[in-house]
C-alpha positions as a printed Julia matrix, in Angstrom:
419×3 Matrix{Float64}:
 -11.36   27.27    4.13
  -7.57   28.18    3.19
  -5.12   26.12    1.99
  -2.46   24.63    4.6
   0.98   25.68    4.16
   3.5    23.36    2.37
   3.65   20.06    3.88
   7.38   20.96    5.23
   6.36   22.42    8.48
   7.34   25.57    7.83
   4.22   28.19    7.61
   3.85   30.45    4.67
   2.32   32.98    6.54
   4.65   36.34    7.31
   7.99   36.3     9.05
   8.35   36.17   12.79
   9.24   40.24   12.79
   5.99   40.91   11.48
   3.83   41.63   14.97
   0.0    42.0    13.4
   0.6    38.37   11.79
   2.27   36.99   15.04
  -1.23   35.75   16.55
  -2.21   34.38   13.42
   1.25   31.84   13.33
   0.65   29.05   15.84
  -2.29   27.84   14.11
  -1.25   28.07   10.82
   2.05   26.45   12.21
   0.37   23.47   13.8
  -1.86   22.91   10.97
   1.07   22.8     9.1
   2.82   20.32   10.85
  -0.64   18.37   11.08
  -1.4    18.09    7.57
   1.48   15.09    6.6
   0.86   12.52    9.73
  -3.17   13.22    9.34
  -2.51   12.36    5.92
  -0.46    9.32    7.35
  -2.8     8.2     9.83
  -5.33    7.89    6.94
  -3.17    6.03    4.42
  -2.22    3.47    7.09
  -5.99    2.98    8.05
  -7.29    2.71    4.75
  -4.41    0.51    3.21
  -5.39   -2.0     5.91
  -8.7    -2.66    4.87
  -6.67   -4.45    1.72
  -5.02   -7.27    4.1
  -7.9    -7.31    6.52
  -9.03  -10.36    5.57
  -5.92  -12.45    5.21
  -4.93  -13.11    9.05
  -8.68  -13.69    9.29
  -8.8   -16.75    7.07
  -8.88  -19.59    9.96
 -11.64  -17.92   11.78
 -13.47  -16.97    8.5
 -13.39  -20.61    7.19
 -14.29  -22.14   10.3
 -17.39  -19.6    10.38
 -18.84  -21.17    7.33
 -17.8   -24.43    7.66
 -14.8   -24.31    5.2
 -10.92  -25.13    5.56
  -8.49  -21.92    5.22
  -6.45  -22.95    2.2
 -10.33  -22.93    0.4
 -11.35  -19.48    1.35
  -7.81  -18.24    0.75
  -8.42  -16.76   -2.73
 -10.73  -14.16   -0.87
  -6.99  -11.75   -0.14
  -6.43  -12.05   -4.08
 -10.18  -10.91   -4.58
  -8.73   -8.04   -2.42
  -5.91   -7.12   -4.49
  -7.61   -7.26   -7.67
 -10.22   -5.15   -6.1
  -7.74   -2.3    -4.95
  -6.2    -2.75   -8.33
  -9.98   -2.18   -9.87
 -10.37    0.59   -7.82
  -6.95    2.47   -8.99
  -7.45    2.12  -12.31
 -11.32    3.53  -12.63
 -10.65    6.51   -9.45
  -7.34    7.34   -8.77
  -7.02    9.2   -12.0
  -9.6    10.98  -11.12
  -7.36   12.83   -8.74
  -6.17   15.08  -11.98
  -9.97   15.85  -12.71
 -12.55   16.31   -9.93
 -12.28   18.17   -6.54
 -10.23   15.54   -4.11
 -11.7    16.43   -1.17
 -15.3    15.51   -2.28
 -13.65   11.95   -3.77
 -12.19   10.88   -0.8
 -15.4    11.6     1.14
 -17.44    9.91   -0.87
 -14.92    6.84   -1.52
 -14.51    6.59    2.5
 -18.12    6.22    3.18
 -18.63    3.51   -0.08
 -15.44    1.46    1.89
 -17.01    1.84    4.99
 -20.46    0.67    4.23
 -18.86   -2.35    2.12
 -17.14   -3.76    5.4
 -20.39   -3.04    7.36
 -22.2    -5.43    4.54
 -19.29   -7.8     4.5
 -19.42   -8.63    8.53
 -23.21   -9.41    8.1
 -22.4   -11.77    5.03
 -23.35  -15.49    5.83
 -21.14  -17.07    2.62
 -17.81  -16.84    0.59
 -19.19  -15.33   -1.79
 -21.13  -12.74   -0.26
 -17.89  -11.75    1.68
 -16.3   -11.73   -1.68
 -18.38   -9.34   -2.57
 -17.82   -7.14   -0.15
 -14.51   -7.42    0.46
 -14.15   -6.57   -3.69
 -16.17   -3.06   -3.34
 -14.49   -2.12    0.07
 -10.83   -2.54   -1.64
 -11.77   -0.83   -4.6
 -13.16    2.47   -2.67
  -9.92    2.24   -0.57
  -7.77    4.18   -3.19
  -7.88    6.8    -0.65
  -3.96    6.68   -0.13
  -2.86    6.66   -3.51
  -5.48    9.84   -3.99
  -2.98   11.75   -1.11
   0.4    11.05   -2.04
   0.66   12.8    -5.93
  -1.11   15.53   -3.4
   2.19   15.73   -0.79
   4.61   15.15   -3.9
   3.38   18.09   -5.2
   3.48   20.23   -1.93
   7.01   18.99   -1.19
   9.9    20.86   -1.81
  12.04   19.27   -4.55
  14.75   18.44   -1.89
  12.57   16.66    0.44
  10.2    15.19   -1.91
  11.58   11.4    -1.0
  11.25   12.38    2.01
   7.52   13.41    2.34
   6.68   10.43   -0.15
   8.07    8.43    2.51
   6.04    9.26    5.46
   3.01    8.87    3.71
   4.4     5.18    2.25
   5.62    4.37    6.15
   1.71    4.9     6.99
   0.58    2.86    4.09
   2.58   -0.08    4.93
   2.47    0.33    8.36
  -1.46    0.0     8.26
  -1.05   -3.09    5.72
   1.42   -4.92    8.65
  -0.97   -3.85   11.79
  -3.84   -5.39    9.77
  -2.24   -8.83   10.24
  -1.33   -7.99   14.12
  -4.63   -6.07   15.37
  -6.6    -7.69   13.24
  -5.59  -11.37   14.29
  -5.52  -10.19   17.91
  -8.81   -8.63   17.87
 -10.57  -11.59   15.76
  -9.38  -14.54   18.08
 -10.57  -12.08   21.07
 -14.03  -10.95   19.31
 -14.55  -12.61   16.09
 -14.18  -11.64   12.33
 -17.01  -10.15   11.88
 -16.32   -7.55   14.78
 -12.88   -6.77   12.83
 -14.36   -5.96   10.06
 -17.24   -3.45   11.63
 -14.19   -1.42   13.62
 -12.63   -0.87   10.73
 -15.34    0.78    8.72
 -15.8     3.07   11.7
 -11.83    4.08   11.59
 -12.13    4.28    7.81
 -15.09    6.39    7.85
 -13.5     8.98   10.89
 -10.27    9.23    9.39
 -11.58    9.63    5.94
 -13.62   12.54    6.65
 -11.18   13.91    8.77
  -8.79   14.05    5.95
 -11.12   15.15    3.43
 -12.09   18.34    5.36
  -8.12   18.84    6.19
  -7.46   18.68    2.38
  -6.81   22.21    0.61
  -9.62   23.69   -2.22
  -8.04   23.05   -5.2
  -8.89   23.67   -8.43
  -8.74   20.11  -11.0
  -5.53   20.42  -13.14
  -6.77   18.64  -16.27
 -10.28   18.78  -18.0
 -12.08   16.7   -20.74
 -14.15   13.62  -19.52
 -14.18   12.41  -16.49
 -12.38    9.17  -16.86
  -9.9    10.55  -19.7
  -7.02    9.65  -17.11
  -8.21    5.74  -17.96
  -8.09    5.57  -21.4
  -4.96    8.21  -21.16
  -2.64    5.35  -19.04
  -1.14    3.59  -21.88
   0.37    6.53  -24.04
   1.75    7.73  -20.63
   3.58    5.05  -19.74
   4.8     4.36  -23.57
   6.23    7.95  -23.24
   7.9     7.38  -19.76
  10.52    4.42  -19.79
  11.1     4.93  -16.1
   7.45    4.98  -15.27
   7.62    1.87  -17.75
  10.74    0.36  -15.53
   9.26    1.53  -12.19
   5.54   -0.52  -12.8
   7.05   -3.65  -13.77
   9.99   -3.86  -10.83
   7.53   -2.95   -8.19
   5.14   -5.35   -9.78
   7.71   -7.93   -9.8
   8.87   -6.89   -5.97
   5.12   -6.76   -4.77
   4.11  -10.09   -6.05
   7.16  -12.05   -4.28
   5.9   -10.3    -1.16
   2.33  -10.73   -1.85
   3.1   -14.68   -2.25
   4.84  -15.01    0.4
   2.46  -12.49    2.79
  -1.19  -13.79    2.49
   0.04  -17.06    2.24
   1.81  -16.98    5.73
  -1.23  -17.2     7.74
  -1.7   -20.75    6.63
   2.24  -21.79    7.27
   1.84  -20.59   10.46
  -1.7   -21.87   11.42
  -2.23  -25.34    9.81
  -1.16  -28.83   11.58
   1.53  -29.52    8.98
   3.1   -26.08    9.7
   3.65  -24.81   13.14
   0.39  -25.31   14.61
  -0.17  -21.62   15.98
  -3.54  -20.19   16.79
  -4.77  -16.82   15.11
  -3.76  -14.43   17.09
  -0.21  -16.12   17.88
  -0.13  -16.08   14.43
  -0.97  -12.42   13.69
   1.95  -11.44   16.13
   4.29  -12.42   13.48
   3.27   -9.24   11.75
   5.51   -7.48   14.14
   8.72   -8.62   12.01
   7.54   -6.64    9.1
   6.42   -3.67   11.41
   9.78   -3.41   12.47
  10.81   -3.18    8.69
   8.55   -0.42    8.17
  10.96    1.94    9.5
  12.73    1.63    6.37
  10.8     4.04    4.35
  12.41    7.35    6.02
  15.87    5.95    5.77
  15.0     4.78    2.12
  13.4     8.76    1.44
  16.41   10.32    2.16
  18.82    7.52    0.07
  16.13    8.94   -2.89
  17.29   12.06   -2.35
  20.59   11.48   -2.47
  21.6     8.89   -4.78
  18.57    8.76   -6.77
  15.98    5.59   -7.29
  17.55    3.34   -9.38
  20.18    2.45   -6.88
  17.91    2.4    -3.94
  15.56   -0.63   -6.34
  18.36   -2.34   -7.1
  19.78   -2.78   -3.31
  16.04   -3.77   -2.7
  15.86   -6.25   -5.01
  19.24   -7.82   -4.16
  17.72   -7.93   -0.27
  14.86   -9.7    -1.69
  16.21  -12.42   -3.79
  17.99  -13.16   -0.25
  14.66  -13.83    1.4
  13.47  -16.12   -0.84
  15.69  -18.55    0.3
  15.31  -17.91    4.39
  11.52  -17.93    4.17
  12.46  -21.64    2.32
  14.6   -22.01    5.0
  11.69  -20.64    7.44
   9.54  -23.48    6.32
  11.04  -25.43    9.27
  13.66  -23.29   11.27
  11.38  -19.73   12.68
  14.6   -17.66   13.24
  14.97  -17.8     9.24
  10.97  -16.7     8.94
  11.89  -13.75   11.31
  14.62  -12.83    9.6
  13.6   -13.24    5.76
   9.96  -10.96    7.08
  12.29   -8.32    8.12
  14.11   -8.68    5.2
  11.2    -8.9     2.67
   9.62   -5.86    4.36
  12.4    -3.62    3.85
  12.65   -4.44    0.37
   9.2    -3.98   -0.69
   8.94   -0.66    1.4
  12.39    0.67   -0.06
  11.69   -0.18   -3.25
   8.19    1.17   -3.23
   8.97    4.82   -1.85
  12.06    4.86   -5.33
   9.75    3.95   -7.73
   6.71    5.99   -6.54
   9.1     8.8    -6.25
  10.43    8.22  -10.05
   6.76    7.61  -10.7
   5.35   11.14   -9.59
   7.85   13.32  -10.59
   8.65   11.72  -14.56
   5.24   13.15  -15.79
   2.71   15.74  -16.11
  -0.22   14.37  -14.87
   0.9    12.44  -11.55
  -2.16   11.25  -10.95
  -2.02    9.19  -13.96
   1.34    7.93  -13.63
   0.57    7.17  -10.08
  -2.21    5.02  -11.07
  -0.55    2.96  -13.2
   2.44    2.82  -11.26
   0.67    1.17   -8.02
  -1.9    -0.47  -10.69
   0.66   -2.63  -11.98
   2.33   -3.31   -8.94
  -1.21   -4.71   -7.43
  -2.19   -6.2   -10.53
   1.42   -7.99   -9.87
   0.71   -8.94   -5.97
  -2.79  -10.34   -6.72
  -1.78  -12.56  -10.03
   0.94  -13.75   -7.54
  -1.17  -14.11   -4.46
  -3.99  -16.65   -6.69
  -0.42  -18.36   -7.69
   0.91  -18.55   -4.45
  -2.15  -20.43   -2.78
  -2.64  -22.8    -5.66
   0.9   -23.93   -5.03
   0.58  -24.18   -1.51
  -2.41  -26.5    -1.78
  -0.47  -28.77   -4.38
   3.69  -28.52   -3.33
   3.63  -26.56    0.13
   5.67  -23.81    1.1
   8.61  -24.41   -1.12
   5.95  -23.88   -4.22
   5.32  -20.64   -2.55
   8.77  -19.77   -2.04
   9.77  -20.65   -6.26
   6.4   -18.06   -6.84
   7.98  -15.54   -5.24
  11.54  -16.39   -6.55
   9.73  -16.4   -10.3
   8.23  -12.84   -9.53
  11.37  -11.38   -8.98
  13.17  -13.1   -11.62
  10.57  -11.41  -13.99
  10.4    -7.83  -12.52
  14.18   -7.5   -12.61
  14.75   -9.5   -15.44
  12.0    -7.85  -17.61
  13.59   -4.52  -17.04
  17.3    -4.94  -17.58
  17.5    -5.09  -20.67
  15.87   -2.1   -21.49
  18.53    0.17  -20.16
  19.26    2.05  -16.76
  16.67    4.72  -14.86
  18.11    8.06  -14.27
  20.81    8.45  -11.46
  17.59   10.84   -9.74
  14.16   11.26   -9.8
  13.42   13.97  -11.71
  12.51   16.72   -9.5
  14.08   15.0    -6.61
């Protein structure tokens, strides 16, 4: 199987004056323009397998006889399992054939959320819902792979697409999923999407070019190789703890929503009613193109710090929101497009400050994980004991810490390097 041209659309077969290559061009051409929105079908599948079970929590606690605020720590066993995941595999992408890894990651995912909608407890489901999350480090597997295929003055760019996917997926998990579990129950969620995972996995592992592993040695030397990488990269250093700090105010205020929105002391919404709200922050998730090309033209550290000043306004409209919904709209829109600008800058800077990418990669989206699932256990603790406005000071805290952490340890480059 050949390699598909350079994810820019353009073919890299023979120019359009050459006649015995002419037949040869239109498949090369649409394979070409396939290979990046396969690639972002996949992400935004996969990445929604994280959040699957947080719009789920009503109908999953009243299955087993629970409340929701007592089964909500299953979306930080989630994180923490997507963060387990990135750390042990995603290096891996530097070391073993990619194509075989996300085959073999896709059908471990799938099977998990098979076993998890024939659980019949918590912790069972826990379980589960912990291996599925870790095998779904499919996306983070793909995107070093399009940074590297991108041309240097479109890398924001193609980094982008594939983040729109990822975030996209992580929003329409809170829409379909809601939807689809008030019409046919949790359990019946969670079986549709292992069959999407495992047909757009293997659809994007036999797309994926032959490639021979950049690095050798053992086969988890990219683990034990993540701290001197970072130590040596003070903007990998400055992008994992500001996206860590932006994730976990979103992750606070995200899988903590569902229970605003549902419970009597909140607004009283059903499931699905409730799961329509994700439509604000699909609306937000257009931001990533727009924030690509900013990348590419005034570089990543101004693109984070706009996000972060859009953020630290949210805070205070989803404390607002608590009580008035036109300020929940409009700090979800707001909070989106933060989070998804920020994310495409600093995985940009990420990829392109190293030599292994893969690496950098995974401690770049490690630590902003690790980040959103310390904050999510936070969050629902203080919900239980102060309500939404001990959600909304989480959040507040997280930012205060990711920004705060950072300044003082001097400004990124104006650009990504390579970008």
């Amino acid at each position: 199987m050949s390699s598909p041209a350079p994810a820019t659309g353009v073919p890299a077969a023979a120019t359009a004056t050459d006649r015995h290559t002419r037949p040869v061009r239109p498949a090369r051409s649409f394979r070409s323009r396939l290979f990046l929105p396969l690639i972002a079908v996949c992400t935004a599948v996969t990445a929604a397998n994280i959040y699957l079970a947080a719009p789920l929590l009503p109908l999953i606690a009243r299955d087993f006889g629970s409340t929701p605020s007592a089964v909500a720590w299953l979306a930080s066993v989630a994180q923490f399992g997507y963060a387990a995941g990135l750390l042990f595999f995603a290096p891996l992408g530097d070391r073993v054939n990619r194509r075989r890894l996300v085959a073999v990651l896709t059908l471990a995912a799938a099977a998990a959320l098979v076993a998890g909608a024939a659980t019949g407890g918590t912790y069972a489901l826990a379980g589960a819902v912990l291996v599925a999350s870790a095998a779904t480090v499919v996306p983070q597997l793909l995107v070093p792979l399009v940074a590297e295929r991108a041309p240097a003055h479109q890398r924001g760019r193609h980094v982008a697409a594939v983040i729109a996917g990822l975030f996209t997926g992580i929003v329409a998990a809170r829409v379909l999923g809601a939807l689809a579990g008030q019409a046919f129950g949790w359990r019946w969620v969670f079986l549709g999407a292992a069959g999407l995972t495992a047909l757009l996995g293997l659809a994007t592992s036999a797309a994926l070019p032959r490639e021979t592993p950049r690095l050798g040695g053992p086969l988890f030397a990219g683990l034990t190789a993540l701290p001197g990488v970072v130590r040596r990269s003070p903007e990998l250093w400055r992008a994992c703890v500001r996206q860590a700090g932006m994730y976990g105010a979103w992750s606070a205020m995200w899988t903590t929503l569902a229970l605003l929105l549902t419970e009597e002391d909140g607004y009283g919404m059903t499931t699905a009613a409730a799961g329509l709200f994700g439509l604000f922050g699909l609306a937000a998730s257009v931001t990533a193109p727009l924030a690509g090309g900013l990348v590419d033209r005034f570089g990543a550290a101004k693109v984070v710090r706009t996000a972060y000043a859009g953020a630290a306004v949210s805070v205070p409209l989803f404390w607002l929101g608590g009580h008035v919904m036109a300020a929940l709209c409009a700090a979800a829109v707001l909070v989106h497009a933060a989070l998804v600008a920020s994310h495409v800058a600093n995985q940009t800077l990420a990829l392109t400050t190293t030599s292994a990418p893969a690496t950098a990669n995974t401690a770049y989206v490690v630590a902003g994980f690790a980040g959103g699932a310390v904050a999510s256990a936070v969050a629902g603790t203080a919900f239980t004991h102060w309500g939404w406005g001990g959600v909304c000071a989480v959040a507040g805290a997280w930012l205060a810490l990711g920004w705060g952490s950072t300044a003082v340890r001097g400004r990124a480059p104006r650009r990504a390097t390579g970008a």
